[in-house]
N, C-alpha and C positions, 0 to 999 in steps of 0.2 A: 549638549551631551553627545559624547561617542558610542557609537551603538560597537555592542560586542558580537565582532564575528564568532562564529556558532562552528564548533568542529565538527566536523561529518565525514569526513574520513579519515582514512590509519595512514598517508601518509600528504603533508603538508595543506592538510585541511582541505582534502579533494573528496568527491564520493567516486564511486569509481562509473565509468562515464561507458555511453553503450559502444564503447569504441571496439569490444571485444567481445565476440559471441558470448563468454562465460559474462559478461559486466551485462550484458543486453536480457543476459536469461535471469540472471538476480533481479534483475530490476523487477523484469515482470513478474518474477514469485514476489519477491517483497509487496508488489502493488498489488497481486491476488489474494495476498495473505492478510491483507489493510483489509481488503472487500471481504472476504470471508469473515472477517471477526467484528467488521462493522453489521454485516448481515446478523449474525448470532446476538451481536447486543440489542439491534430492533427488535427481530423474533422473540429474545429475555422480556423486554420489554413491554413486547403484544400481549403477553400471557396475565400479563393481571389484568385483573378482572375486578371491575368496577359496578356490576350488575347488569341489568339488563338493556340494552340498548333500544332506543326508540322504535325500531322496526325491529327489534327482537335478532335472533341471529341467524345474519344473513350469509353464504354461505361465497356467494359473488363479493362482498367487501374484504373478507377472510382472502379471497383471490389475489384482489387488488392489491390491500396490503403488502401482501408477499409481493408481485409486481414491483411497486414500487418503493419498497423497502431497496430489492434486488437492484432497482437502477440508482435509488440515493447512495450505496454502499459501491456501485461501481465510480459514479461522479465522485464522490469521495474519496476514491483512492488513488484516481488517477490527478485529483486537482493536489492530493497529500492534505487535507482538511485536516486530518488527524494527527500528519506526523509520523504516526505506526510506521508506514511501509518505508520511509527514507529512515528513521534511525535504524530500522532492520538491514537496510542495506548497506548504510556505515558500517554498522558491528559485523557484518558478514565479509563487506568487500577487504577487509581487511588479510580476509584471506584466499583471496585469489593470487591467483601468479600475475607478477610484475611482469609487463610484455614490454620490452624493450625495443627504440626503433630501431630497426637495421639503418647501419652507415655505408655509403656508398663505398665497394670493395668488400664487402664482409660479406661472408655464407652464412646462411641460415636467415 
């Protein structure tokens, strides 16, 4: 079976690559924006409430939690677990400027 390449970006199936301040700055919102929404789904998450817990409520595990929710949700964005922050990046870099390389003789 041939696997189907997967399009990811707006022009010949590229994402746009940190080759350009502005491609370098998407990247890292799209992967902060994966963290961010990965955190908000744990914290959703936390909130229900199952009764009371064996040591009752502790006040250092409610800490912890947060802690380590904060570093899953970073692992996560930066390994792309989810996916979120590269389709964000596809559908955005579509609109960056095309940076053309300069040919030897030309200005600019």
């Amino acid at each position: 079976m041939t696997p189907v390449p997967s399009t990811t970006g707006a022009i010949g199936g590229t994402t746009a690559s940190a080759t350009t301040p502005d491609a370098a700055r998407l990247h890292k919102a799209s992967q902060s924006f994966e963290a961010i929404f990965t955190r908000q789904m744990l914290a959703a998450a936390h909130q229900t409430n199952f009764g009371d817990t064996l040591w009752g409520d502790d006040k250092g595990e409610d800490t912890f939690k947060t802690m380590r929710d904060e570093r899953f949700a970073d692992i996560a964005a930066q390994s792309g677990a989810l996916g979120l922050g590269k389709q964000i990046e596809a559908q955005l870099s579509a609109h960056l400027p095309i940076v053309l390389a300069a040919t030897p003789g030309s200005k600019g």
